[in-house]
N, C-alpha and C positions, 0 to 999 in steps of 0.2 A: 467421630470422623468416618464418613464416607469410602470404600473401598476406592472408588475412582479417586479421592483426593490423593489417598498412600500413594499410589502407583504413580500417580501423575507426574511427579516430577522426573523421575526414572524417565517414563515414557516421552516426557519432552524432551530432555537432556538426547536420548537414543534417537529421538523422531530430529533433532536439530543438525546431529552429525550424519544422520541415515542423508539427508537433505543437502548436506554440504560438499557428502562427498558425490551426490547426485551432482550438484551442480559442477561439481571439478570435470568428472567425467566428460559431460556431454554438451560444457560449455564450447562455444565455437570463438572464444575469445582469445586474443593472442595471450602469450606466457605473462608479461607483466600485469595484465590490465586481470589475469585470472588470481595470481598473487595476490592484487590488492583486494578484488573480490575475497579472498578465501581470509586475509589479512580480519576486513569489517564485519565476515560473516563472526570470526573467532572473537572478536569483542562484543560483538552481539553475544555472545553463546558467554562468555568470561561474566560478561555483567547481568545477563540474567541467571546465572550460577550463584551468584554474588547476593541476590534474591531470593535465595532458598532461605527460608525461615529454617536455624537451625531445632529451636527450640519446640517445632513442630517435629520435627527427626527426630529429637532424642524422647519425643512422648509415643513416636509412633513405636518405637526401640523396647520401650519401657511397656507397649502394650502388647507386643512380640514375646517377652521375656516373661510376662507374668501368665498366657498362653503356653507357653512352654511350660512353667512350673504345675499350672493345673494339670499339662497331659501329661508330666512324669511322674505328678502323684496317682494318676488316673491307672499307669500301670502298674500294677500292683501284682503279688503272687498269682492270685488268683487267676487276673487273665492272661499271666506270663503262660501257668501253666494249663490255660485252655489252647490256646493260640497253639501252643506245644502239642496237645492231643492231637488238633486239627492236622499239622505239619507231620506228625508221627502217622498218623491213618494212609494221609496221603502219599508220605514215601513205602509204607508196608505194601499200599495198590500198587506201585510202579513197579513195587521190586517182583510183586504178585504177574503182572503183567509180561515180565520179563520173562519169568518163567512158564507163561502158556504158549508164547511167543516161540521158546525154546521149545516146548516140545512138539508144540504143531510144527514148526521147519526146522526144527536143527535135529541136532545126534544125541546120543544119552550122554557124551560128555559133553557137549551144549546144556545139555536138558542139568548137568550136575552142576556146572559152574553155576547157573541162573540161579539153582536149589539153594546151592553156598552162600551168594550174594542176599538174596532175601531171606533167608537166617541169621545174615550178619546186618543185617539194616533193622531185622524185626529184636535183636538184641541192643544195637545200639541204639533203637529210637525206646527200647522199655529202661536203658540203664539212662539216658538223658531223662523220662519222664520221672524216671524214681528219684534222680537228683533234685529235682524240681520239687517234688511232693514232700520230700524231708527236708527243705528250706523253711 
């Protein structure tokens, strides 16, 4: 099956109401005669609803779900705890950054709070990684 086919219905279904209520808007029709318009648009839209192949949904459903099940075995320790390295690095720089930040424009107790804060991020991100590696 086709990416365009999945979607397709979705997109008709949104593309028929996007259109319906285009036409309510910027119809110059009096009140009744736009009723009955809006009345045969909604059976138009009812019976080609009615024409959704379910059993096409529930295969698309089922190829959704077995996608999923491949990408959750795909996660595995291993790259839980790389992903975790990467995210560990990257908060040690920020909290790195804070503190040069601090002491080129702020005060020594600027400069200590920053010191504090990236001591406690560079602890908290090695006791997250050690939890991870003893899994």
């Amino acid at each position: 099956m086709s990416k365009k086919r999945k979607s397709g219905t979705g997109k008709f279904i949104i593309g028929a109401l996007a259109g319906l209520g285009m036409g309510i808007l910027f119809a110059p029709k009096k009140g009744a005669d736009t009723r009955a318009d809006v009345k045969e648009k909604l059976e138009d839209l009812i019976s080609k609803v009615k024409e959704i192949d379910a059993k096409e949904i529930k295969e698309q459903i089922e190829v959704k779900i077995e996608e999923l099940k491949m990408d959750l075995e795909d996660l595995d320790k291993e790259k839980v705890l790389e992903i975790a390295k990467k995210k560990a690095k990257q908060i040690q720089d920020k909290a790195e950054e804070i503190v040069d930040l601090a002491i080129e424009k702020g005060t020594p107790v600027l400069e200590k709070a920053a010191s504090s804060v990236r001591e406690k991020a560079i602890i908290m991100t090695k006791d997250v990684l050690k939890k991870l590696e003893s899994k």
